[in-house]
N, C-alpha and C positions, 0 to 999 in steps of 0.2 A: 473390170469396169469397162463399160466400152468407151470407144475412143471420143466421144462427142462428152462423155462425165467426164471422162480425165482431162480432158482441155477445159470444161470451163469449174471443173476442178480448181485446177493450177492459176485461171484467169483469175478467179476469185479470192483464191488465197493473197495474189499478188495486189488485188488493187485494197483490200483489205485494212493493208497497211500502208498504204499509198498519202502521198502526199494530192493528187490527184481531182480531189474533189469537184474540180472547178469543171473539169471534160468526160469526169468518169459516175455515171449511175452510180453504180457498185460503192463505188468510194460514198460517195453523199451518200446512200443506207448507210456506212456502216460510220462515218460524221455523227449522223444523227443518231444513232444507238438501236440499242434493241427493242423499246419500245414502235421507234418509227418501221422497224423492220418488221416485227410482229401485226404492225394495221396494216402492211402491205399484204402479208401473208393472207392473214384475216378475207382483206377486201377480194383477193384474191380467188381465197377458197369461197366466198360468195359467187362471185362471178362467174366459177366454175357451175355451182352447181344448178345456180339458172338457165346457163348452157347447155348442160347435160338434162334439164327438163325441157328447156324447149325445144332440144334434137330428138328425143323421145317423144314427143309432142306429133312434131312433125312425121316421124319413123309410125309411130299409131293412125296418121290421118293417111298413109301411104303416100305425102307429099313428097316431093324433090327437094331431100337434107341436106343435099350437099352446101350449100350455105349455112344453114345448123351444125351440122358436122364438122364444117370447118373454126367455126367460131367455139365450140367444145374445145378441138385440139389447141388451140392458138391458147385459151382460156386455162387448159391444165398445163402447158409449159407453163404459162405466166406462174402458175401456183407452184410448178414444181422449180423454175428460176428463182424466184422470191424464197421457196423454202433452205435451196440450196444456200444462199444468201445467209440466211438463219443461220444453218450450220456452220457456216463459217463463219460468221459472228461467233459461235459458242465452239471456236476449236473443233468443229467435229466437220464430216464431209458425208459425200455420196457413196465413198466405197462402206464407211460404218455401216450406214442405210443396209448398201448391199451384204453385209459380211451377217448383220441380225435377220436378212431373210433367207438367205442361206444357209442359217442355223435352224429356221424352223424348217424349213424340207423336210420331209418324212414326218414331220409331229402336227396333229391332228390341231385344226383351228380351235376347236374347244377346248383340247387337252390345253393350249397354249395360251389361251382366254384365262382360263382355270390356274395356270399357275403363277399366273400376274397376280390373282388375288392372294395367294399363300406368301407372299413376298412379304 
């Protein structure tokens, strides 16, 4: 896991449980529970993907995206902080994440489409 997962790894776990809530994000998501965590996600994965249309947008009209492109990346941390949040509400973390794509290495996206549905 690289060094920037494992720290807000560990950040996460810790405020989790934290009495904290009063200074800490982290802690009020997870006060408020899994639903409020889940609309975060949600609003999130929205937001991403308007960004990721409008820098494609931009990237087709052969504009200057560097303002699109920034706003994409800023937009999928938000999704990928918020999700990591998730997981750690539900016990689980970023190394999981990493350990099940790491399992599919060498297995063919459809084979592994395919065998989600035999489950």
């Amino acid at each position: 896991m690289s060094k920037v997962l494992a720290e807000l790894t560990e950040i996460l776990e810790q405020r989790k449980n934290s009495a904290l809530a009063d200074s800490s994000y982290v802690a009020q998501l997870h006060a408020k529970g899994l639903n409020k965590i889940l609309e975060k996600v949600g609003e999130e994965a929205t937001e991403t993907i308007l960004a990721a249309k409008d820098y494609a947008a931009s990237q087709a009209k052969e504009e200057n995206s560097d303002t699109d492109r920034a706003a994409l990346i800023s937009e999928t941390a938000d999704l990928w902080f918020h999700t990591l949040v998730m997981l750690s509400h539900l016990d689980a973390n970023a190394n999981d994440v990493l350990e099940e794509l790491a399992r599919r290495f060498g297995v063919s996206g459809i084979d592994e489409k395919a065998s989600r549905k035999s489950k």
